[in-house]
C-alpha positions as CSV (number, residue, x, y, z in Angstrom):
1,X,0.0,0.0,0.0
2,X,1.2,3.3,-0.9
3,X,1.7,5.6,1.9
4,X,-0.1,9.2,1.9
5,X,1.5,12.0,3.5
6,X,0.2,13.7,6.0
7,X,-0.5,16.7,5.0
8,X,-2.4,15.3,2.4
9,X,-4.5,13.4,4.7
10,X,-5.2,16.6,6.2
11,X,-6.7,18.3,3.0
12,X,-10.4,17.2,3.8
13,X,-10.6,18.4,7.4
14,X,-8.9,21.9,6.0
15,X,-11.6,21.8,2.9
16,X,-14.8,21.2,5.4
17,X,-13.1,24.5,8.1
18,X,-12.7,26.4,4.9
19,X,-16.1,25.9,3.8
20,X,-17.1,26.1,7.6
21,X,-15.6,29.7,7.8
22,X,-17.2,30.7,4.4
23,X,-20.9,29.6,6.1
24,X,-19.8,31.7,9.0
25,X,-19.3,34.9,6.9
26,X,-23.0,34.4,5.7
27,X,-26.2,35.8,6.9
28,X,-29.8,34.4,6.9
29,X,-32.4,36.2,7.3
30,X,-35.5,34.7,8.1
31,X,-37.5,37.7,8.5
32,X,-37.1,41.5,9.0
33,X,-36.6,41.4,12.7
34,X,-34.6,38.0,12.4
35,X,-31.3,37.6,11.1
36,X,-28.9,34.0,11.6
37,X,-25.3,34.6,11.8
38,X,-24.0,31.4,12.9
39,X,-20.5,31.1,14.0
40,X,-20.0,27.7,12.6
41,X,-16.0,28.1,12.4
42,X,-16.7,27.6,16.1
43,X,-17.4,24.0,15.3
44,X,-14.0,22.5,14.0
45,X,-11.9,25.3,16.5
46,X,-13.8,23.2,19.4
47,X,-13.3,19.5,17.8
48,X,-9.7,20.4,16.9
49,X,-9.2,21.9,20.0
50,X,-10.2,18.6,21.8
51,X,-8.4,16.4,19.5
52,X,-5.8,17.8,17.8
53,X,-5.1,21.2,19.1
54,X,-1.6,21.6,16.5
55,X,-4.1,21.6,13.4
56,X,-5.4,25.1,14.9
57,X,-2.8,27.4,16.6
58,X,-3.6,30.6,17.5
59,X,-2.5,33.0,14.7
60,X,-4.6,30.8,12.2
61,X,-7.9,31.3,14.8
62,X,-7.2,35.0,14.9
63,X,-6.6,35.0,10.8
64,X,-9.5,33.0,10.3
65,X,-11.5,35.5,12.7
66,X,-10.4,38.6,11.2
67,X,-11.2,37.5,7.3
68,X,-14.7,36.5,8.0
69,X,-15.0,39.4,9.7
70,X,-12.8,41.6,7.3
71,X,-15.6,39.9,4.3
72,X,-18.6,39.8,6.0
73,X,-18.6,43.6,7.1
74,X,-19.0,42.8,10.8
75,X,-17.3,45.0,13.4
76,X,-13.7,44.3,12.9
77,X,-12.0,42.0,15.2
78,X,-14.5,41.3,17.0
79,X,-15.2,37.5,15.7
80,X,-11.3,37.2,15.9
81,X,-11.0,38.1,19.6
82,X,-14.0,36.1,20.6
83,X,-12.4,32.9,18.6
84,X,-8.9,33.2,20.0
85,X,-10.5,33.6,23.7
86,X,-12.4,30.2,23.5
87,X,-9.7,28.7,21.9
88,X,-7.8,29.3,24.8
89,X,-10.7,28.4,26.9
90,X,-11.3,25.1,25.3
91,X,-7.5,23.8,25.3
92,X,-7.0,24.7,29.1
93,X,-10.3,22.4,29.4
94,X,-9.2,19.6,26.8
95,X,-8.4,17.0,28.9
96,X,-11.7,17.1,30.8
97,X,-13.6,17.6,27.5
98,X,-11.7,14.5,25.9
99,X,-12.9,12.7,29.2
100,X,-16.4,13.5,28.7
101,X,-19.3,11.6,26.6
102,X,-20.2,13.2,23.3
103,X,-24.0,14.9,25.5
104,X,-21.5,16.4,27.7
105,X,-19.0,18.0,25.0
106,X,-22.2,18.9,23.0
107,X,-23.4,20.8,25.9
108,X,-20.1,22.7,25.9
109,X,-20.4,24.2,22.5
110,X,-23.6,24.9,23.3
111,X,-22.6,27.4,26.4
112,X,-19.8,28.5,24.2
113,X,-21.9,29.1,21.1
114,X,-24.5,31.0,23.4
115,X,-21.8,33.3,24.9
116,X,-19.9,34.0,21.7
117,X,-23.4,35.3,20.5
118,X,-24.0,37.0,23.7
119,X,-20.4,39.3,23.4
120,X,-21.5,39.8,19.9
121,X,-24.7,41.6,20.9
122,X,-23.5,42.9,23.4
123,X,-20.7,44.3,22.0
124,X,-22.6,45.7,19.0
125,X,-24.7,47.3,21.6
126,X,-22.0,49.3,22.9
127,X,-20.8,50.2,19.4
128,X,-23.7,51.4,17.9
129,X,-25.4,52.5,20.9
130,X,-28.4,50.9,19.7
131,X,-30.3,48.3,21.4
132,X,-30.6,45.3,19.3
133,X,-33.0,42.3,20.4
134,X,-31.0,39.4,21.4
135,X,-33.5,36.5,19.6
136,X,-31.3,36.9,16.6
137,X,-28.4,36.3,18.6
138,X,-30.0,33.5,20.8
139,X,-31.0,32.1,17.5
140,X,-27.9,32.0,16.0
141,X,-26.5,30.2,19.2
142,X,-28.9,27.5,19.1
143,X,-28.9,27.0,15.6
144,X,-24.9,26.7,15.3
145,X,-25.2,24.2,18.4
146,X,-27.9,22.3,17.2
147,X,-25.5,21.7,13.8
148,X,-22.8,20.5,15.8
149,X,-23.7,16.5,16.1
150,X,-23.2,16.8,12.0
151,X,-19.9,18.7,12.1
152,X,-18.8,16.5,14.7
153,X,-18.8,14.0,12.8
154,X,-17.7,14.7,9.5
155,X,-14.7,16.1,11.4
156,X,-14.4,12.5,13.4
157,X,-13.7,11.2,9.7
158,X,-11.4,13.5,8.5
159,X,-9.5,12.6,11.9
160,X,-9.6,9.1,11.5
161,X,-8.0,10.1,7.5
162,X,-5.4,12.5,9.5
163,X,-4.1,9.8,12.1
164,X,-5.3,6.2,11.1
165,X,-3.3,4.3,13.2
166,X,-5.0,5.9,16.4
167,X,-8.2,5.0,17.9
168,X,-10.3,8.3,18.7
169,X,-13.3,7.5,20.9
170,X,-14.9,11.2,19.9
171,X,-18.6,10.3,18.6
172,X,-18.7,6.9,20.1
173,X,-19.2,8.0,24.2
């Protein structure tokens, strides 16, 4: 059998957070007083961040961050900061994360989903001086979480094509 490099290996799980980060520059409105702006890139920062925190260090977060925000003409920075700081949170939890069933980890993203949308709106409160009503925001949080399960596991499969000759118990607990 001919033996694949690695970095090619790799080129599905960097395809599916490419296309991740273009879903995150999108918005969706679903009516006038309701707009989605999911943070998906969220998703593989978390599951990489678990499993194979190398694949995402920190200046690619913050570069990732500032293009969708750069694109999408949100406030600038803003998504960047918020990705870099729960990065950081979710590698000084990784080993209790990795120790957790997949309901527990899901919960996690779901409290990190719901206060990455939180500092949004509250942050674009402050900037525009303009209240805002968070069910966009809480929408987006629960719509990003509820996609997770899916994410989760066409990341799990793009692990097990990075690193076959490990056994990752991600999807299975």
């Amino acid at each position: 059998m001919i033996a694949v490099p690695p970095a090619i290996r790799a080129v599905p799980a960097v395809a599916f957070t490419l296309l991740l980060a273009a879903v995150s520059m999108q918005s969706f409105e679903l009516s006038s007083l309701l707009t989605i702006n999911m943070l998906l890139l969220l998703h593989p920062l978390y599951f990489w961040g678990m499993y194979r925190p190398q694949i995402f260090p920190v200046w690619l977060v913050f570069l990732l961050g500032f293009l969708i925000d750069l694109i999408s003409g949100r406030l600038l920075g803003l998504n960047a900061f918020l990705l870099v700081f729960i990065q950081q949170l979710i590698m000084r939890q990784q080993r209790y994360l990795l120790s957790q069933p997949f309901a527990t980890q899901w919960a996690a993203i779901m409290v990190a989903a719901l206060a990455a949308e939180m500092a949004r709106w509250v942050v674009m409160i402050a900037v525009t001086m303009t209240f805002f009503s968070p069910a966009s925001a809480l929408t987006s949080a629960v719509c990003s979480a509820a996609l997770y399960p899916i994410t989760a596991l066409v990341m799990q499969m793009c692990l097990r094509l990075i690193s076959p000759d490990r056994h990752h118990s991600g999807l299975e607990g």
